[in-house]
ROVEXNU-368169 format. One line per field, with one value per residue (C-alpha): residue in three letters; y, z, x. Coordinates in steps of 0.2 Angstrom, whole numbers. Example, Ala and Ser with C-alpha at 12.3 -4.5 7.8 and 13.67 -1.06 7.14 Angstrom:
code: Ala|Ser
Y: -22|-5
Z: 39|36
X: 62|68
***
This chain:
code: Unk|Unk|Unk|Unk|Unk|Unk|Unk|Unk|Unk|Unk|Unk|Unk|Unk|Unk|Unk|Unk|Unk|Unk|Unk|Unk|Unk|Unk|Unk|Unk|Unk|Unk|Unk|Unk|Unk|Unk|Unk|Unk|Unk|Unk|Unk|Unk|Unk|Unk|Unk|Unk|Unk|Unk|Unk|Unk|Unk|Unk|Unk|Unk|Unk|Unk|Unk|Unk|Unk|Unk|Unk|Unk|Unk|Unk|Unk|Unk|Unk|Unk|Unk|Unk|Unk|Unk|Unk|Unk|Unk|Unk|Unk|Unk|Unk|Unk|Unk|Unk|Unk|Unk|Unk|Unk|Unk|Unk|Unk|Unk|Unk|Unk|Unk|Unk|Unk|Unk|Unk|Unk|Unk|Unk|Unk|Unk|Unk|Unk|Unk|Unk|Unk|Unk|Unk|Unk|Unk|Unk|Unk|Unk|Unk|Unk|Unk|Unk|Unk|Unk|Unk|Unk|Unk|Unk|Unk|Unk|Unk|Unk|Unk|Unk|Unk|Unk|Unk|Unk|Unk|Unk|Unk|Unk|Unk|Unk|Unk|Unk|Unk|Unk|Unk|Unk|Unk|Unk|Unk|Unk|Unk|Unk|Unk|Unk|Unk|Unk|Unk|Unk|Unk|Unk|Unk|Unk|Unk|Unk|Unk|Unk|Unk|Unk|Unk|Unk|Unk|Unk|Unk|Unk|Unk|Unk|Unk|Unk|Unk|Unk|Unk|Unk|Unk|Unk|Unk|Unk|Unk|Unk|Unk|Unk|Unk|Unk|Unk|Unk|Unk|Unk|Unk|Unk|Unk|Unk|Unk|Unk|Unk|Unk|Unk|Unk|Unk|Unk|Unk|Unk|Unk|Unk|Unk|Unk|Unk|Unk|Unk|Unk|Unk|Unk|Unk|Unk|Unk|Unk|Unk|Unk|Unk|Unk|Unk|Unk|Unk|Unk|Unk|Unk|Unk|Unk|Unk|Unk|Unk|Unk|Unk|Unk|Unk|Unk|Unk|Unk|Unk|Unk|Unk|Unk|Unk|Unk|Unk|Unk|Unk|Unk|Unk|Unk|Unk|Unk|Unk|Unk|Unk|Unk|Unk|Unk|Unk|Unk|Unk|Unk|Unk|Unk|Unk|Unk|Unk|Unk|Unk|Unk|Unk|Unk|Unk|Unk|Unk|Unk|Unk|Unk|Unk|Unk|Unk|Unk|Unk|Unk|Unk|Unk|Unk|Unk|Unk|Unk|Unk|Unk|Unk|Unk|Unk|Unk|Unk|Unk|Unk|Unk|Unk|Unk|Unk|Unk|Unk|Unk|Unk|Unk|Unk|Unk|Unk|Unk|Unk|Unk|Unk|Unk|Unk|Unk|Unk|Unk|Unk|Unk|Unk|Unk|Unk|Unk|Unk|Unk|Unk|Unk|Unk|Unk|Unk|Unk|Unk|Unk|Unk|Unk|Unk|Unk|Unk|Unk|Unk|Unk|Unk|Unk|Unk|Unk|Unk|Unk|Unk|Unk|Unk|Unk|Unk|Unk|Unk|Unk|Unk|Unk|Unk|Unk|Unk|Unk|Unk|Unk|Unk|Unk|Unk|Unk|Unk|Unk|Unk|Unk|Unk|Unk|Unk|Unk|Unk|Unk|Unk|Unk|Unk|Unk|Unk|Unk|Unk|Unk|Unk|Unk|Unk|Unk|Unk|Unk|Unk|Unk|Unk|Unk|Unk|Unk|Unk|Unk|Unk|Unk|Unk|Unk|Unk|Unk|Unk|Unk|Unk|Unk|Unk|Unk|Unk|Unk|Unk|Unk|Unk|Unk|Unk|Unk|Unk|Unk|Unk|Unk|Unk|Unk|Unk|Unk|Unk|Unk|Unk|Unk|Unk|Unk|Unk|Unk|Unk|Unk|Unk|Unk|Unk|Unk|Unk|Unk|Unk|Unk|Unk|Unk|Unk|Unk|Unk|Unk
Y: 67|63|58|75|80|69|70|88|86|76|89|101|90|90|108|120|111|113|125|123|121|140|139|122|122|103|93|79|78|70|59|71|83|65|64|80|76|61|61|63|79|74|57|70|79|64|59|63|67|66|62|67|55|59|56|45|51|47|34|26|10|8|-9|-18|-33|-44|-50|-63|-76|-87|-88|-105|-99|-87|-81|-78|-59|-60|-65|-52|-38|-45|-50|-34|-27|-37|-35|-19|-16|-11|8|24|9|3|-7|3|-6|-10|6|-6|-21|-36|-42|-51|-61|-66|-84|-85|-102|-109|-126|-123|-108|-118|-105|-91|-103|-106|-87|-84|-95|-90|-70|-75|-68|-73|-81|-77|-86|-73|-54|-47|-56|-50|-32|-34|-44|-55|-42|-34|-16|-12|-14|-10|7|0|-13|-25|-34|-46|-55|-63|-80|-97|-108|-99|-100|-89|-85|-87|-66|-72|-62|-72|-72|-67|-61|-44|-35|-49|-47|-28|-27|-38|-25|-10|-20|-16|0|4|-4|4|20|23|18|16|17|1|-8|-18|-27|-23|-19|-17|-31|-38|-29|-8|-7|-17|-6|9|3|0|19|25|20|26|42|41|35|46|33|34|21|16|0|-7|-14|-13|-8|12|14|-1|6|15|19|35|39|52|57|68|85|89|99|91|93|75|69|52|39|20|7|-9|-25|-42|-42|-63|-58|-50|-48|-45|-31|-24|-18|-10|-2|5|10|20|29|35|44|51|58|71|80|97|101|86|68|72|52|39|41|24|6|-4|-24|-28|-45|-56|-50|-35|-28|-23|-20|-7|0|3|12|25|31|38|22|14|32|27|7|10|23|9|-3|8|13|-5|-9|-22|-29|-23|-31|-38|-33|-42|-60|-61|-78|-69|-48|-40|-21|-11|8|20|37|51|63|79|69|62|46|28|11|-4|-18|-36|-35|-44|-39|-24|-27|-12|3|20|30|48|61|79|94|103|89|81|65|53|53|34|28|10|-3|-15|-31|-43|-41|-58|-68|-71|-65|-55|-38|-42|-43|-27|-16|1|-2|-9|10|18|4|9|28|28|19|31|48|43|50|45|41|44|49|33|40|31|15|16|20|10|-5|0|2|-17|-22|-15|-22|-39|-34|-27|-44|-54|-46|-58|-75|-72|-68|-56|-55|-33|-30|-17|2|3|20|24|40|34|35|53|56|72|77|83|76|81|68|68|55|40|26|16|26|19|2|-10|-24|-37|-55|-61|-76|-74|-62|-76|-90|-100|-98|-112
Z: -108|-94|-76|-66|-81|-82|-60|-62|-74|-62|-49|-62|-63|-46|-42|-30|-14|1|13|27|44|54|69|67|78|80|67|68|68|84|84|89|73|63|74|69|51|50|39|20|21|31|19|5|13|17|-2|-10|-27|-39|-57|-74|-65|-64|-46|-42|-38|-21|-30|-41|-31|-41|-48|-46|-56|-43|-53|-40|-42|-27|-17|-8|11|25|25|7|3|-8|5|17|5|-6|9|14|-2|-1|17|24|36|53|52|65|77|69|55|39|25|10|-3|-19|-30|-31|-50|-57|-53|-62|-53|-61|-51|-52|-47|-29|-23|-16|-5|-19|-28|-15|-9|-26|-29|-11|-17|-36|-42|-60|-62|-81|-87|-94|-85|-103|-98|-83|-85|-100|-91|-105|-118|-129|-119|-100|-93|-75|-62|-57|-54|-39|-42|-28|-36|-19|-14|-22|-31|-42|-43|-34|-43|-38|-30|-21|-30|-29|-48|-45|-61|-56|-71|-84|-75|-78|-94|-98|-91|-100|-115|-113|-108|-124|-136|-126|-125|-107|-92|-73|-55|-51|-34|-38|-19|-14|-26|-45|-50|-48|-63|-61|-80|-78|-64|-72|-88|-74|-69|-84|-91|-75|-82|-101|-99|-85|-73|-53|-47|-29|-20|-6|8|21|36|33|35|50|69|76|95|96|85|76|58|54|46|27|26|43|41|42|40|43|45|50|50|61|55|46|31|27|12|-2|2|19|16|4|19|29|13|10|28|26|9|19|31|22|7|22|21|20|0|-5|-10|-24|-29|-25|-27|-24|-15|-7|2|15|21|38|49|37|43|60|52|42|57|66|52|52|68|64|59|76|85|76|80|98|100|93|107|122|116|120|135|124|131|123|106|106|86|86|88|73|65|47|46|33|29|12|12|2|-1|-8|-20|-8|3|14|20|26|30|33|46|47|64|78|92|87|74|62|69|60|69|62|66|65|65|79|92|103|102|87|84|87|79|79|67|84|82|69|60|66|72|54|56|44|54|58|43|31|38|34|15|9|17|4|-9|-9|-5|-23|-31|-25|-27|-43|-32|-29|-8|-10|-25|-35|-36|-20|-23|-40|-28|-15|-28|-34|-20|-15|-34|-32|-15|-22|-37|-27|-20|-35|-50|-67|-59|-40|-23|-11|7|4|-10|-25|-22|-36|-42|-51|-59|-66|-50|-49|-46|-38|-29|-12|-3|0|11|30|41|36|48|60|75|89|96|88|78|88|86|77|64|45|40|24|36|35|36|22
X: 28|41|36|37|23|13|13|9|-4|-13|-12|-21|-34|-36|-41|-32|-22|-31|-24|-15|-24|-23|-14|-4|10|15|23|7|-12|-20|-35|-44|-42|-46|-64|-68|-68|-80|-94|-98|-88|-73|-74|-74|-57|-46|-49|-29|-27|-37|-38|-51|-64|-80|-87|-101|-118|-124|-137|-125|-117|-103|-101|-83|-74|-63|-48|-38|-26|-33|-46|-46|-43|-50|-31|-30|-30|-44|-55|-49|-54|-69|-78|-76|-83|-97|-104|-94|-80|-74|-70|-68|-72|-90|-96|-98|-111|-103|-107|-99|-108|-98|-103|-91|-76|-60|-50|-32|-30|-49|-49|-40|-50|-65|-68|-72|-81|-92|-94|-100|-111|-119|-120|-126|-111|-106|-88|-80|-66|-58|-51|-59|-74|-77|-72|-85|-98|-97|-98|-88|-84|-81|-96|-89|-86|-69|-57|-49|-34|-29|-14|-8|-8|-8|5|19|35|49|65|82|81|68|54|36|31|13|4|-3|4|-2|-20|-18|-12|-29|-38|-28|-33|-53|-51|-42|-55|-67|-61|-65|-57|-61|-54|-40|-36|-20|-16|3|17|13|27|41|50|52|49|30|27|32|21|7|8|10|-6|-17|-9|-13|-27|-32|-40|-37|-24|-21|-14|-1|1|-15|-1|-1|-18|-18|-20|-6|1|2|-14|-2|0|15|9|15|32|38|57|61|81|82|71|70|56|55|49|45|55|59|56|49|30|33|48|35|25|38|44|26|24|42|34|20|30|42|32|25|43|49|47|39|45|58|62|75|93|99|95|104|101|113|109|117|130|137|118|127|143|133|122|140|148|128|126|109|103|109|103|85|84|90|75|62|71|69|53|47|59|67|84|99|106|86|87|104|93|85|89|93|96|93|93|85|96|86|94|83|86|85|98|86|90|82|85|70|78|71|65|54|43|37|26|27|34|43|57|62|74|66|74|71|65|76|71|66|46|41|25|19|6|4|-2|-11|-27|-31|-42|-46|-65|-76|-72|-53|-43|-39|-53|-44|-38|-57|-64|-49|-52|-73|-69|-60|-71|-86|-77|-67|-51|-35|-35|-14|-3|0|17|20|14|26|41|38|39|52|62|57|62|79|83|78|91|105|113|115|123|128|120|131|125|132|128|135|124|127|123|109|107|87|88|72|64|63|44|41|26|18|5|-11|-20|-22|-24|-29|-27|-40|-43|-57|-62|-54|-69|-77|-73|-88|-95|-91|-108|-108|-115|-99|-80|-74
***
């Protein structure tokens, strides 16, 4: 069964699309319209695609196995989103109590994450040595309603691309493992990209598929507050598109990649895959923005948007651009950029002017309420409704297109600043999205003690 297959055999599963909304004239929804749809039922709407899975009962908390590399610091992903699991989150500007048991946790690097060690012990939460054991609970069949990888943070290796060598498809296949002698399978997290390597991460989706399980993941920043409280509405005719932000390197261009999938897959017809990537890195970045003026027509409009001073882009200490084309002749580029924070720039037909959306700020001060709020709501709605918040398609592309622009400036052992045009005819997933808005909208969380009793 081949990927556009396999896609539209999730679709089936999921029942008839929703319709579109009467009367839409614009090409976004406004806060407003988000408001309106709070509550069990709205929750129930904003829910994406789903797959097979049975959804929970209103009674049944489901009960979730963390699977992290580190947890040694407040800064550390899996403290952002397992304390948020464990006592709630900030959402729709107000505290929401956890609806998910924390009850069992899997440390890759043990010894160094203190912090975890000491969190569970607080909660009584049991610590196996194993992923098979804690997806088990020590027993010989999943014993667990779903899954949370956090495969970020601690000490691994980076190779010569630059890629961090985090284990998050080892830690998966261990789980894959269980669910295939048990016979049954369950909702997964995985934090950020899948991997590293398209082909793992093409494995990693694969499975969700075969083995009919809901899949979600990425970066926290899609679903972070934006200025305007915007969402671009499905079938918007988008062209071109360009997003704005810290891209250093891999895990950071990992978010602005995300953020650029979660724009574009709303466009006229559908997401219809990725053509080609390409990383042009140092000056050639302006030498490549000269020779596409709707790439420069895009980044000015980010600039004046925020009354920066001309060539403000220009003073980033090491450029960098990642070039995606799409099959449908869309096109996209993700600039290394400052003083912005996250922020997407498209070209729609018809509008005179690009549409300019911004993910302001930091989730800082590092506080239980502050850090990754929005993602835990999507991470515990899945886990609750057994559905897909967005296609998992996305995630798969969006790693991919990271993996290739890591690829595209070294070929047989040298680098080059003009990376290789990288053509993925593999990456040809096809599908249409179903989701509406799902960002943080309303008062942003209070900065307020660690519920725990203690920060470190």
């Amino acid at each position: 069964m081949n990927v556009k297959q396999q896609t539209e055999g999730a679709k089936r599963a999921a029942g008839p699309r929703p319709a579109a909304r009467a009367g839409d004239s614009g090409a976004f929804l406004t806060r407003r319209e988000m408001l309106g749809m709070t509550g069990m039922a709205g929750l129930a709407a904003l829910a994406g695609s789903a797959t097979g899975a049975v959804p929970q009962t209103a009674q049944q908390r489901p009960r979730i196995a963390c699977l992290v590399t580190y947890w040694g610091a407040t800064r550390s992903h899996a403290d952002w989103i397992i304390t948020k699991l464990l006592d709630g989150y900030w959402w729709q500007g107000a505290h929401t109590p956890s609806r998910v048991d924390v009850v069992s946790v899997y440390i890759h690097q043990f010894e160094t994450s203190l912090l975890g060690q000491k969190i569970c012990k607080a909660r009584n939460i049991p610590i196996f040595r194993t992923v098979g054991e804690a997806v088990s609970l020590g027993g010989k069949e999943l014993a667990v309603d779903g899954v949370v990888i956090v495969g970020e943070h601690g000490e691994y290796p980076t190779n010569l691309k630059g890629q961090w060598m985090l284990p998050r498809w080892w830690i998966y296949q261990q789980v894959i493992k269980v669910f295939e002698q048990s016979k049954r399978s369950v909702p997964i997290f995985n934090d950020k990209h899948l991997s590293i390597s398209w082909d793992e991460a093409k494995w990693m989706f694969d499975k969700s598929r075969e083995l009919d399980f809901p899949l979600t993941g990425g970066s926290s920043i899609p679903t972070y507050f934006r200025k305007p409280e915007i969402e671009l509405d499905i079938d918007t005719p988008v062209q071109t598109s360009v997003v704005v932000g810290g891209a250093a390197d891999e895990g950071a261009l990992f978010h602005c990649v995300d953020v650029l999938q979660a724009f574009v897959e709303r466009r006229r017809g559908g997401e219809t895959g990725v053509k080609a990537v390409q990383c042009i890195r140092g000056s050639e970045t302006w030498k490549w923005t000269e020779r596409n003026p709707w790439a420069a027509r895009l980044l000015e409009s980010i600039r004046v948007n925020f009354e920066l001073k001309p060539g403000h882009f220009q003073e980033i200490a090491k450029p960098n651009v990642c070039i995606v084309e799409y099959n449908d002749g869309t096109k996209a580029a993700v600039f290394s950029g400052q003083g912005v924070g996250w922020t997407y720039a498209g070209e729609i037909e018809g509008r005179g002017e690009p549409v300019v959306i911004s993910m302001l700020g930091w989730p800082g001060p590092f506080s239980q309420y502050h850090a990754s709020n929005s993602q835990p709501h999507w991470i515990t709605e899945m886990m609750v409704t057994g559905r897909e918040p967005f296609n998992a398609e996305r995630l798969l592309l969006s790693t991919g297109i990271v993996a290739y622009n890591m690829e595209s400036n070294w070929e047989n052992g040298r680098y080059s600043a003009i990376g290789r045009r990288i053509e993925t005819p593999y990456m040809n997933m096809t599908y249409r999205s179903t989701r509406t808005a799902q960002f943080s909208t309303g008062e942003r969380p209070p900065n307020v003690p660690y519920m725990r009793g203690f920060a470190e």
